[in-house]
MOPAC internal coordinates of N, CA, C and O (Angstrom, degrees):
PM7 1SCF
backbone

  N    0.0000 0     0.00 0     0.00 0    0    0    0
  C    1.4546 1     0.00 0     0.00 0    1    0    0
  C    1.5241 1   108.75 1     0.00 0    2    1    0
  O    1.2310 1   125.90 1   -40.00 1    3    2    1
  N    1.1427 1   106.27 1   140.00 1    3    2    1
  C    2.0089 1   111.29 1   167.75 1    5    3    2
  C    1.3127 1   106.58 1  -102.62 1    6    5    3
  O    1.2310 1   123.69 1     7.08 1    7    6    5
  N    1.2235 1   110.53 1  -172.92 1    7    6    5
  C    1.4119 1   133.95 1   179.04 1    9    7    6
  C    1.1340 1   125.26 1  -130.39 1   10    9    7
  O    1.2310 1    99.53 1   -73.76 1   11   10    9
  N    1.2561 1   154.53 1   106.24 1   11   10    9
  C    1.3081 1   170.52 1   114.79 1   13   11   10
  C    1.6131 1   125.64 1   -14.22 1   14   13   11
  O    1.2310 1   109.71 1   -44.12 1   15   14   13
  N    1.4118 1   136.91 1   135.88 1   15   14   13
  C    1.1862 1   123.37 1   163.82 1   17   15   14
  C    1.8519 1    92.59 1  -126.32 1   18   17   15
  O    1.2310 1   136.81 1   -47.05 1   19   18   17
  N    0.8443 1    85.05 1   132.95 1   19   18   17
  C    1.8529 1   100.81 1  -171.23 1   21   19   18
  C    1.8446 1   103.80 1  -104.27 1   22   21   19
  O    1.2310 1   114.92 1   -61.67 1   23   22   21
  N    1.1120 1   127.23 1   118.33 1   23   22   21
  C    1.4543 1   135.98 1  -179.86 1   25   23   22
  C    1.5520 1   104.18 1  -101.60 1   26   25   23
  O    1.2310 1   123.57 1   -47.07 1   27   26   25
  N    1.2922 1   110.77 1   132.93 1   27   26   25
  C    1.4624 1   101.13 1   158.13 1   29   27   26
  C    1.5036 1   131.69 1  -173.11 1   30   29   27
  O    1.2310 1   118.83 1   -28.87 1   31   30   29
  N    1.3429 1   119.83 1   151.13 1   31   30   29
  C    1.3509 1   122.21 1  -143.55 1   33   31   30
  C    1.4770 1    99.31 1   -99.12 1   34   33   31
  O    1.2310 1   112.71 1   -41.03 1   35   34   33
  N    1.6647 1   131.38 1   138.97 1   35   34   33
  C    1.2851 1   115.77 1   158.26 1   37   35   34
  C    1.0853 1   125.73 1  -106.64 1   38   37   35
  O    1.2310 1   122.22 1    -7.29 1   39   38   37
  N    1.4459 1   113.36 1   172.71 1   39   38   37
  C    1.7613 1    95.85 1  -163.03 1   41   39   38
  C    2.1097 1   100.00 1   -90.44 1   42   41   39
  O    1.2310 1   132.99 1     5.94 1   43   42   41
  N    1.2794 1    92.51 1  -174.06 1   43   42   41
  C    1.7331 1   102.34 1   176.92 1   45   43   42
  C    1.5473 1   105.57 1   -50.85 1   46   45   43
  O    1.2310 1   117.40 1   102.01 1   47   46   45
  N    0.9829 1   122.55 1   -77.99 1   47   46   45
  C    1.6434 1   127.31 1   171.32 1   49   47   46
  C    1.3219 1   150.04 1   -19.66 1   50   49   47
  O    1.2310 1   135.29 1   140.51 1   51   50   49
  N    1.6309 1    88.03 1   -39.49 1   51   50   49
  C    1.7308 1   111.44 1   166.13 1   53   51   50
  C    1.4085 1   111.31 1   -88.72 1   54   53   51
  O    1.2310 1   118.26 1   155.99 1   55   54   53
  N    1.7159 1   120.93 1   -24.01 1   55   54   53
  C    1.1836 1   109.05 1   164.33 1   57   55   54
  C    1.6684 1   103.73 1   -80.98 1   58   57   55
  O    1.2310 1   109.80 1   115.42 1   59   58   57
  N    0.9569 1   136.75 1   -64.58 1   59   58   57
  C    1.6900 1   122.28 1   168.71 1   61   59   58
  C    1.4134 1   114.83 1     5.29 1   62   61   59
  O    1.2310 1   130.20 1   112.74 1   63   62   61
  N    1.5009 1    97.93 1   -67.26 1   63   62   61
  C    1.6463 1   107.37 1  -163.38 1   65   63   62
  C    1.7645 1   107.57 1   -82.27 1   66   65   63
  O    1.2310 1   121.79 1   163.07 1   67   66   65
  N    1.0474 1   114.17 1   -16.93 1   67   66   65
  C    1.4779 1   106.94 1   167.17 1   69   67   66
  C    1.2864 1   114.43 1   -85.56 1   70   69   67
  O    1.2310 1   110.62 1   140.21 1   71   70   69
  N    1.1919 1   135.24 1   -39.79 1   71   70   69
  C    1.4373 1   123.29 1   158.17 1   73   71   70
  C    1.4507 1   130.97 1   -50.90 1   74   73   71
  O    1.2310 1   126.85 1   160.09 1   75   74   73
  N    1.6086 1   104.43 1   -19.91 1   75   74   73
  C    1.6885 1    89.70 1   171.16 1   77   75   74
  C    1.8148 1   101.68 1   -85.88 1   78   77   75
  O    1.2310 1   126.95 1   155.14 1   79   78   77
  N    1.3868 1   104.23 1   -24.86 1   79   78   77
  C    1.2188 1   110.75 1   158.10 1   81   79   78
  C    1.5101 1   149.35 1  -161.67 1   82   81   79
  O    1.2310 1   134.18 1   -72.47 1   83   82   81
  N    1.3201 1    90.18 1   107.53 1   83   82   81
  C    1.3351 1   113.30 1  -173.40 1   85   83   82
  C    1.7677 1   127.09 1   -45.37 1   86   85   83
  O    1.2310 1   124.18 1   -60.17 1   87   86   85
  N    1.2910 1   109.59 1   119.83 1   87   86   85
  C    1.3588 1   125.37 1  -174.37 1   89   87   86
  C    1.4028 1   123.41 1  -138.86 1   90   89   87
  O    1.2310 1   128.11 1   -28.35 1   91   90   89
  N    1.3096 1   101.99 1   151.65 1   91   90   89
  C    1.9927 1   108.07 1  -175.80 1   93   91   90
  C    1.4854 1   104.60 1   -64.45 1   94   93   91
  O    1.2310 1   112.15 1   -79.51 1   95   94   93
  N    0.8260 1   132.41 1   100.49 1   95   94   93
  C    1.9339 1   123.36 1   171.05 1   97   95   94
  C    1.6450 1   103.99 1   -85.69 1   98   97   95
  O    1.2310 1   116.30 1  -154.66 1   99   98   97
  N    1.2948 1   124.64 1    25.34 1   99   98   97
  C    1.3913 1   122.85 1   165.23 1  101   99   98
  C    1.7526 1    96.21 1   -91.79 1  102  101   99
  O    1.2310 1   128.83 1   131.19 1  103  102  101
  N    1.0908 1   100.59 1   -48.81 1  103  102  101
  C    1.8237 1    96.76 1   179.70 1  105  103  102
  C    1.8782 1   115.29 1   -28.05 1  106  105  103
  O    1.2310 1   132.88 1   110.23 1  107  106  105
  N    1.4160 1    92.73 1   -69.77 1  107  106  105
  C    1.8167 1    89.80 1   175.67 1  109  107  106
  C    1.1355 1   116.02 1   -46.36 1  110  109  107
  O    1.2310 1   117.66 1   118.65 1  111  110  109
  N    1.7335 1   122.06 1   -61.35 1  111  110  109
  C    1.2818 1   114.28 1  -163.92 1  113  111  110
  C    1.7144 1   106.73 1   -64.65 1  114  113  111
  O    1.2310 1   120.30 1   132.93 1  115  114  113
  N    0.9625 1   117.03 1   -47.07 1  115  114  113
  C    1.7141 1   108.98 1   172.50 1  117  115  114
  C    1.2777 1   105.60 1   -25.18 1  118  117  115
  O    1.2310 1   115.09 1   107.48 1  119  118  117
  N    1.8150 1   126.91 1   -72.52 1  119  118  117
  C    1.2183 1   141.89 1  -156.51 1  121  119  118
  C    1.7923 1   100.02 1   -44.13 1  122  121  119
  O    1.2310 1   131.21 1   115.47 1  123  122  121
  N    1.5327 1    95.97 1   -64.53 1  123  122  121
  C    1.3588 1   115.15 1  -167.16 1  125  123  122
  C    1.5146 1   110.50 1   -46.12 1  126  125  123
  O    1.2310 1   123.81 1   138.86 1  127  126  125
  N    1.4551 1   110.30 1   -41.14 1  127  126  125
  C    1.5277 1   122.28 1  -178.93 1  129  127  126
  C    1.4781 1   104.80 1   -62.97 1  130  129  127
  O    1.2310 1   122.87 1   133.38 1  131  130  129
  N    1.2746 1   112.10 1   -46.62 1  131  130  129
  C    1.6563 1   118.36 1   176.02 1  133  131  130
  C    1.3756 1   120.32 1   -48.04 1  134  133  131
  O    1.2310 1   129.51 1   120.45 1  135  134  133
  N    1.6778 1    99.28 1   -59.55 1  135  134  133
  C    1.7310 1   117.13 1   178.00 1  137  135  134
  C    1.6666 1   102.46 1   -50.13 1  138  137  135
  O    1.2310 1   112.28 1   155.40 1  139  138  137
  N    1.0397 1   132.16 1   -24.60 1  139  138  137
  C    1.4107 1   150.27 1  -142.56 1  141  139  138
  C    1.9021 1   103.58 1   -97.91 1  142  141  139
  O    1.2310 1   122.11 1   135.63 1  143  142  141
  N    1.1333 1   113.57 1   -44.37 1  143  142  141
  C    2.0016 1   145.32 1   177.52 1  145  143  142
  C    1.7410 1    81.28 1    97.40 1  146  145  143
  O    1.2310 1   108.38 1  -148.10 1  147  146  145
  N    1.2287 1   139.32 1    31.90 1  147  146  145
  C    1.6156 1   141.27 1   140.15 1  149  147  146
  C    1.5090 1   127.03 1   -53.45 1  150  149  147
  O    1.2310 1   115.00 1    19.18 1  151  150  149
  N    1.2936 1   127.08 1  -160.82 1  151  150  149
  C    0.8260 1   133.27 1   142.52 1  153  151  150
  C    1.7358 1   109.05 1  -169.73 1  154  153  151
  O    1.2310 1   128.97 1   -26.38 1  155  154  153
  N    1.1654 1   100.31 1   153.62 1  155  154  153
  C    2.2376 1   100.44 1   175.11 1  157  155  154
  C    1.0881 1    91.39 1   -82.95 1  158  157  155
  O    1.2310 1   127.11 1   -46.07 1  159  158  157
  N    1.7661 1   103.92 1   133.93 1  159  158  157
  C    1.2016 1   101.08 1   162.59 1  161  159  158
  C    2.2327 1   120.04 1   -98.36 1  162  161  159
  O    1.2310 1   134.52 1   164.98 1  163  162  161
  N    1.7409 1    89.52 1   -15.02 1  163  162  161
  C    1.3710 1   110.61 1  -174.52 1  165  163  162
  C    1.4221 1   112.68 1  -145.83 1  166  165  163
  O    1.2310 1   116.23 1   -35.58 1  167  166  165
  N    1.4469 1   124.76 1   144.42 1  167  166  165
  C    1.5617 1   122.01 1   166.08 1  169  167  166
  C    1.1988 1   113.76 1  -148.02 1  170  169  167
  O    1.2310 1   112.78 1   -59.24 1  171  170  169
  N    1.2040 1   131.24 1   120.76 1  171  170  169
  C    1.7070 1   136.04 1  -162.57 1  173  171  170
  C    1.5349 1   101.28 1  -148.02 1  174  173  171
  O    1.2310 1   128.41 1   -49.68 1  175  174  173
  N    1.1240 1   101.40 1   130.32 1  175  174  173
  C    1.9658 1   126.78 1   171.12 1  177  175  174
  C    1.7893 1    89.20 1   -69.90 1  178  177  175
  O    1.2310 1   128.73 1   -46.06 1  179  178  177
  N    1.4053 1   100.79 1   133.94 1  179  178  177
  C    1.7611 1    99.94 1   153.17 1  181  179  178
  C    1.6371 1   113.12 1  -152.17 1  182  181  179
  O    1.2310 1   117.91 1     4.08 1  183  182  181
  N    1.2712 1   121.59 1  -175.92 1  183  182  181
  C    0.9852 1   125.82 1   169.67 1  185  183  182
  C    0.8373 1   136.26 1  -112.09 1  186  185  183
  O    1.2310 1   104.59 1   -17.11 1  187  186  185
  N    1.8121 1   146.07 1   162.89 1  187  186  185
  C    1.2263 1   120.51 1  -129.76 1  189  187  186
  C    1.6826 1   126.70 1   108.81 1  190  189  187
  O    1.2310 1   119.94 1    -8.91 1  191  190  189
  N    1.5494 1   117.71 1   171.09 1  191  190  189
  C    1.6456 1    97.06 1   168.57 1  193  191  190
  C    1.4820 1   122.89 1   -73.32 1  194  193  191
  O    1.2310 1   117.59 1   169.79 1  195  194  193
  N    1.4410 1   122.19 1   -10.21 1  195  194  193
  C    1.5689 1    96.36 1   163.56 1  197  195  194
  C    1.4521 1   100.78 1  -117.56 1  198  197  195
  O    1.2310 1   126.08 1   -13.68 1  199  198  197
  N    1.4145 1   105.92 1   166.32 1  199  198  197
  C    1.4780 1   118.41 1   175.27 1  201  199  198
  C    1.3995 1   133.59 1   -92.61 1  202  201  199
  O    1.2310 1   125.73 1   164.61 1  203  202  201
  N    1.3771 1   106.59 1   -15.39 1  203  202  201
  C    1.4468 1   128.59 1   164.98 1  205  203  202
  C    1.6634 1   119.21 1  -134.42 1  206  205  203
  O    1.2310 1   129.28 1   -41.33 1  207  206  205
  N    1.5246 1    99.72 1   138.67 1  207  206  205
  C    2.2021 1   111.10 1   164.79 1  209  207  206
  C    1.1962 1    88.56 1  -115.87 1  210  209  207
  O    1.2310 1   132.40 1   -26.27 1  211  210  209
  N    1.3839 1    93.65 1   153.73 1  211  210  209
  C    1.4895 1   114.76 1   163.37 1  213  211  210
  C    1.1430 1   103.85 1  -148.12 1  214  213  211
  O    1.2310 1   110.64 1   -23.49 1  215  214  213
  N    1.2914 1   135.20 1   156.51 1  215  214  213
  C    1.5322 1   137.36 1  -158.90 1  217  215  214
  C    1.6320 1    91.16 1  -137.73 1  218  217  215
  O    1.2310 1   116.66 1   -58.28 1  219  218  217
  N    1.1064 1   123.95 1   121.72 1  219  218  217
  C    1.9764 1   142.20 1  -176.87 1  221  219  218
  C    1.0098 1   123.19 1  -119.11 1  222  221  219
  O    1.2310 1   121.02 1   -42.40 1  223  222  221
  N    1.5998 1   115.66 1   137.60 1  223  222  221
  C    1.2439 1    98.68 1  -168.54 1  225  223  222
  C    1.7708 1    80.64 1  -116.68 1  226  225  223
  O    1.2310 1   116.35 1   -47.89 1  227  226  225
  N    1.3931 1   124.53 1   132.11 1  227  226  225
  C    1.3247 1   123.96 1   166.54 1  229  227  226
  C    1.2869 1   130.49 1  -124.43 1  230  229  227
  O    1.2310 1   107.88 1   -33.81 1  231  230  229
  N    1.4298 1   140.23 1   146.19 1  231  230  229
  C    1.7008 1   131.72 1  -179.35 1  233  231  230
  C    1.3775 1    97.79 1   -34.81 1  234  233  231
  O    1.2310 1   113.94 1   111.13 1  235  234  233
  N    1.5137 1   129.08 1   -68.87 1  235  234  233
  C    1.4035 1   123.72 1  -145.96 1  237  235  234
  C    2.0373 1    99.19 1  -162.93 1  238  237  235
  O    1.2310 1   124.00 1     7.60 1  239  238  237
  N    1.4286 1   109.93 1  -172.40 1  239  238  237
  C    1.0566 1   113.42 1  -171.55 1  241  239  238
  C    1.3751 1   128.70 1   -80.41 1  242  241  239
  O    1.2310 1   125.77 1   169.35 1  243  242  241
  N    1.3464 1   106.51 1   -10.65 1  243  242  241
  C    1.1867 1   115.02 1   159.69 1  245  243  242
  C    1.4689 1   135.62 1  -105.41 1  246  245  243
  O    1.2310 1   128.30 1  -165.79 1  247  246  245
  N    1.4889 1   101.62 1    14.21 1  247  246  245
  C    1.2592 1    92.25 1   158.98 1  249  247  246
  C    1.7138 1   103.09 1  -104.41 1  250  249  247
  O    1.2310 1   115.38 1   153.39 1  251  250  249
  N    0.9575 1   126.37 1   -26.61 1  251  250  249
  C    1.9467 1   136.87 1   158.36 1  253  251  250
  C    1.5536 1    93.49 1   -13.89 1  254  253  251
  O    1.2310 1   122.71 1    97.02 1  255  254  253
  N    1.5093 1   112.41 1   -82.98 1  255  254  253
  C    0.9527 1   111.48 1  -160.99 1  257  255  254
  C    1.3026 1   114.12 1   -78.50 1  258  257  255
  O    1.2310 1   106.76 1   174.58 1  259  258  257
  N    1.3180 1   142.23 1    -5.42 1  259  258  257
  C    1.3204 1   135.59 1   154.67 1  261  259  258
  C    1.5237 1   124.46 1   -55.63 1  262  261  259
  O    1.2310 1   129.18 1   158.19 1  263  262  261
  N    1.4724 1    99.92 1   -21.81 1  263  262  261
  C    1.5038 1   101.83 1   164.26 1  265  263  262
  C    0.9497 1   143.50 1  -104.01 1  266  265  263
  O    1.2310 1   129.90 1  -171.59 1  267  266  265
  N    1.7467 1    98.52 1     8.41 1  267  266  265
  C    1.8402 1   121.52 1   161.87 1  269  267  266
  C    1.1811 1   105.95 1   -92.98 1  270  269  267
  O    1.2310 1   112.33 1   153.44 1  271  270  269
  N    1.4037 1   132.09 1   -26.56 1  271  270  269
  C    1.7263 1   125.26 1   160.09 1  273  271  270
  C    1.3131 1   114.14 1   -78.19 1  274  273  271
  O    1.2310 1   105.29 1   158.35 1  275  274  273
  N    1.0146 1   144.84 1   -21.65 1  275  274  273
  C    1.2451 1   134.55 1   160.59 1  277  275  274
  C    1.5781 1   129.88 1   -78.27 1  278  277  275
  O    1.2310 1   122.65 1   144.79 1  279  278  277
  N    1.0742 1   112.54 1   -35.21 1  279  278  277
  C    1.9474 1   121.40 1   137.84 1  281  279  278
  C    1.2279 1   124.49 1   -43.12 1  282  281  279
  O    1.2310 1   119.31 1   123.67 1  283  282  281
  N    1.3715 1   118.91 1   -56.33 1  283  282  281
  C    1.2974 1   104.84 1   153.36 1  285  283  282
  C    1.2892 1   150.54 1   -35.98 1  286  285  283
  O    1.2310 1   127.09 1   121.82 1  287  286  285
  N    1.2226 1   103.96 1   -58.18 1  287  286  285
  C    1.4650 1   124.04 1  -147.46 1  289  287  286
  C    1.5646 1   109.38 1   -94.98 1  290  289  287
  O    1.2310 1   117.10 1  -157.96 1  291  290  289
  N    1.8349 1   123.12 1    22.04 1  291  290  289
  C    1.4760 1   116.90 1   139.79 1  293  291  290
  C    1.3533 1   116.14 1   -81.31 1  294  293  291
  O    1.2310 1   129.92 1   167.89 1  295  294  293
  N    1.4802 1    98.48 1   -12.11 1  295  294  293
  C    1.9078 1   100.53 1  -176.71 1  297  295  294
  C    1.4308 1   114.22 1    84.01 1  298  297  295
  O    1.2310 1   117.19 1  -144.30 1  299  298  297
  N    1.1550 1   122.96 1    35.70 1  299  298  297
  C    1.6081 1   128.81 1   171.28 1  301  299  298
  C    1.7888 1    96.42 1  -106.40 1  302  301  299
  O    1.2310 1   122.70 1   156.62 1  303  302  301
  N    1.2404 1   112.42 1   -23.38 1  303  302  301
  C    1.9035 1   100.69 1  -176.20 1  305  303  302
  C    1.7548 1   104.80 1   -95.83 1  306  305  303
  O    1.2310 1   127.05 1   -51.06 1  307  306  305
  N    1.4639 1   104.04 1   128.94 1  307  306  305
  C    1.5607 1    95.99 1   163.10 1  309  307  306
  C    1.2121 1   145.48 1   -74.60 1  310  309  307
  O    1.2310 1   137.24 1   155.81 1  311  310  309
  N    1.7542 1    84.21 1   -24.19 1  311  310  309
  C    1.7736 1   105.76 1  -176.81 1  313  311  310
  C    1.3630 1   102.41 1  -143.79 1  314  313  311
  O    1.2310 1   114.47 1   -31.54 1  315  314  313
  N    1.2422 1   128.07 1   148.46 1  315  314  313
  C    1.2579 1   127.17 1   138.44 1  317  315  314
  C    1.5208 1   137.52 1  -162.46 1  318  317  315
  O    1.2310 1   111.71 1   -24.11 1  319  318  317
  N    1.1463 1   133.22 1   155.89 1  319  318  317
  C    1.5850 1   141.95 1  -118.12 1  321  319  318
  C    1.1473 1   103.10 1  -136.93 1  322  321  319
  O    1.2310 1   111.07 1   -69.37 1  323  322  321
  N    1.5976 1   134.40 1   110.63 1  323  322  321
  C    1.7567 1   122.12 1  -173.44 1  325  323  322
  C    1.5980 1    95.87 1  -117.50 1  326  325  323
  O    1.2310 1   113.93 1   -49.77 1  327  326  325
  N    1.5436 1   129.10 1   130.23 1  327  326  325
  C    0.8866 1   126.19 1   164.86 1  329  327  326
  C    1.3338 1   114.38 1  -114.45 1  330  329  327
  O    1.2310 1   119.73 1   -41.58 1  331  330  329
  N    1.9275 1   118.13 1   138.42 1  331  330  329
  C    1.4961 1    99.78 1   163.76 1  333  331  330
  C    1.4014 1   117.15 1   -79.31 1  334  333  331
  O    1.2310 1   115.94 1   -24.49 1  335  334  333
  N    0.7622 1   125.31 1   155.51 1  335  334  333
  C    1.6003 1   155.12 1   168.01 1  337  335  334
  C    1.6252 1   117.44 1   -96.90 1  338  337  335
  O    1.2310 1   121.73 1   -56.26 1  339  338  337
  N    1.6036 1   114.30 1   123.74 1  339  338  337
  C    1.2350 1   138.48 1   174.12 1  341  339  338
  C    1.6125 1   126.22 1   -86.73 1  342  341  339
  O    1.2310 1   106.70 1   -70.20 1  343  342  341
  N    0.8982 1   142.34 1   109.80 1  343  342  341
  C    1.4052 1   133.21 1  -160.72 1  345  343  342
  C    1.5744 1    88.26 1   -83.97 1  346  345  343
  O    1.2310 1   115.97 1   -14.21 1  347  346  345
  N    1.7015 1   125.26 1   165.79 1  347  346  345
  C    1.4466 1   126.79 1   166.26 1  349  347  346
  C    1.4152 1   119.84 1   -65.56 1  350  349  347
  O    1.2310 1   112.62 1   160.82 1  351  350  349
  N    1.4780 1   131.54 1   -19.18 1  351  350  349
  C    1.5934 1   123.98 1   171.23 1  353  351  350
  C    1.8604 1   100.66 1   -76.85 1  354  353  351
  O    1.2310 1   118.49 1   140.21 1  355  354  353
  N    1.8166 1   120.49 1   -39.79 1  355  354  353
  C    1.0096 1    73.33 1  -178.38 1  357  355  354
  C    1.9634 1   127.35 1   -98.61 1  358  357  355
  O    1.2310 1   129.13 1  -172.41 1  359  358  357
  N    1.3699 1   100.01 1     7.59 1  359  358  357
  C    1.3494 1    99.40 1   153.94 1  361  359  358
  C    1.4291 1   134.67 1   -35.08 1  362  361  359
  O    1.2310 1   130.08 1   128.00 1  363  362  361
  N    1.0393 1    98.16 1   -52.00 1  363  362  361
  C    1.5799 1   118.26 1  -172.16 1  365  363  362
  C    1.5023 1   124.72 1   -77.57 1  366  365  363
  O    1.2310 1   126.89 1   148.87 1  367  366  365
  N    1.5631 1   104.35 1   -31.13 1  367  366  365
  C    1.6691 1   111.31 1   136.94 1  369  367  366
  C    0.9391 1   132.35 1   -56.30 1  370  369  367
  O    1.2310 1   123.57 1   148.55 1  371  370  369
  N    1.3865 1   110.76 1   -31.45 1  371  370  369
  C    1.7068 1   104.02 1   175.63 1  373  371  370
  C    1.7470 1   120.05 1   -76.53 1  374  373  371
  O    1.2310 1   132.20 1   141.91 1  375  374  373
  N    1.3360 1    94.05 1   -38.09 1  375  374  373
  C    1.1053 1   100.91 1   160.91 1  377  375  374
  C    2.0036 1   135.08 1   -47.20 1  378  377  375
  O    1.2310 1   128.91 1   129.96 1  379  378  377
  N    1.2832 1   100.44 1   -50.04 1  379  378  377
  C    1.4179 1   149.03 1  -173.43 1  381  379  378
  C    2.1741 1    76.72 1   -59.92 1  382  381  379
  O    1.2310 1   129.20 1    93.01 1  383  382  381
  N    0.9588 1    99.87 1   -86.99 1  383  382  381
  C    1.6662 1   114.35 1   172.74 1  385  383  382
  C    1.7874 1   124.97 1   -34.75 1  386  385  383
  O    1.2310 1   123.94 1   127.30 1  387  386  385
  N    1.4400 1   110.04 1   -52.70 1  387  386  385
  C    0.9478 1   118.91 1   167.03 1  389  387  386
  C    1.5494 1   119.66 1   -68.17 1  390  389  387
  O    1.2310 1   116.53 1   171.59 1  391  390  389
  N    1.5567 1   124.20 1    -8.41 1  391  390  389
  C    1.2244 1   112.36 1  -146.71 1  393  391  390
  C    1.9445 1    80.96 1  -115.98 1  394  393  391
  O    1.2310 1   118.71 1   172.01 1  395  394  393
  N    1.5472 1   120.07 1    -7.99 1  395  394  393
  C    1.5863 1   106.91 1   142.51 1  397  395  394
  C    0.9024 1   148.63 1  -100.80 1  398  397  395
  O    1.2310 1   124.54 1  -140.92 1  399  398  397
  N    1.5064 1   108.88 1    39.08 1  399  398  397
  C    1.5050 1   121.84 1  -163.53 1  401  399  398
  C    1.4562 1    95.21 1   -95.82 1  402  401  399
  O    1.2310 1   120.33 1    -7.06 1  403  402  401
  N    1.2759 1   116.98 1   172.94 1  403  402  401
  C    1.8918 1   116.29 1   139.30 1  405  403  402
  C    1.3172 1    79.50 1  -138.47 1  406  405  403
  O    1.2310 1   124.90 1   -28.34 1  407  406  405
  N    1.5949 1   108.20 1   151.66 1  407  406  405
  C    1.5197 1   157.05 1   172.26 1  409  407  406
  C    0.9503 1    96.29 1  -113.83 1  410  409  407
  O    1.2310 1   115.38 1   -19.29 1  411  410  409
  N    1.6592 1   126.37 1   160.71 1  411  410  409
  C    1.1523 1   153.08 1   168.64 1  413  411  410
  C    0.8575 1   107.52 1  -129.51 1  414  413  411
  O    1.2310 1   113.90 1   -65.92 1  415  414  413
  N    1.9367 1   129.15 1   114.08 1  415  414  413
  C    1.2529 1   137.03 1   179.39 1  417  415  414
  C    1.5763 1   104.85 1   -67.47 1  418  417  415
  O    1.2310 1   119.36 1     8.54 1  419  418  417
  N    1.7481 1   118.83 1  -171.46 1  419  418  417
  C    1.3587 1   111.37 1   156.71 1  421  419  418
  C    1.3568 1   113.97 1   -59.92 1  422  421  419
  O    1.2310 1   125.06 1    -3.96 1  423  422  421
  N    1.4448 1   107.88 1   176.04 1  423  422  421
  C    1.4986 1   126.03 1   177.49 1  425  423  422
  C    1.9634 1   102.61 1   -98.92 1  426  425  423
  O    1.2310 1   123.58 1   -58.72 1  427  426  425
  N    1.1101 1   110.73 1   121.28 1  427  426  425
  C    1.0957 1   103.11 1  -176.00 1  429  427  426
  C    1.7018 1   103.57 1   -96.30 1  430  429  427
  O    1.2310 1   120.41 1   -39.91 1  431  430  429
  N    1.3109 1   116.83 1   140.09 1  431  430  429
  C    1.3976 1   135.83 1  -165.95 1  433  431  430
  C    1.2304 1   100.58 1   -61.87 1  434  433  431
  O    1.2310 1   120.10 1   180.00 1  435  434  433

């Protein structure tokens, strides 16, 4: 499984309608993560350009993004932003990996 942190913006309207009434929007995305073989691991309102993180745990990358098109696509989000996420063991492989490579920068004239 990977991890995901999902950003996302709502539009004017959906905040409208949640202020006349106010609701958990962690509920769906949980579900969705579930429907997904995911799970949420986090969901927090902030401020800033998006209005919601959520932190995911999903099989693979296509199910990630199946749950940024399907968030979308009632049309309450304006924007939204899927990042994968690296845990620190496998950072450190990459690192570990990268650190027998040689690269060749440009050639400077």
């Amino acid at each position: 499984m990977a991890f995901y942190m999902i950003q996302a913006a709502y539009t004017g309207e959906a905040w409208a309608t949640m202020t006349q009434n106010p609701q958990d929007r962690s509920v769906p995305v949980r579900e969705l993560a579930q429907k997904l073989g995911g799970r949420m691991i986090s969901f927090y309102f902030c401020f800033g350009e998006y209005d919601v993180v959520s932190i995911l745990e999903a099989p693979d990358d296509i199910a990630a993004g199946a749950a940024g098109l399907a968030a979308v696509s009632p049309g309450h989000i304006k924007a939204i932003k899927t990042t994968k996420l690296f845990t620190v063991e496998e950072t450190i492989e990459m690192m570990r990996k990268a650190g027998g490579l040689a690269f060749q920068g440009p050639a400077r004239g």
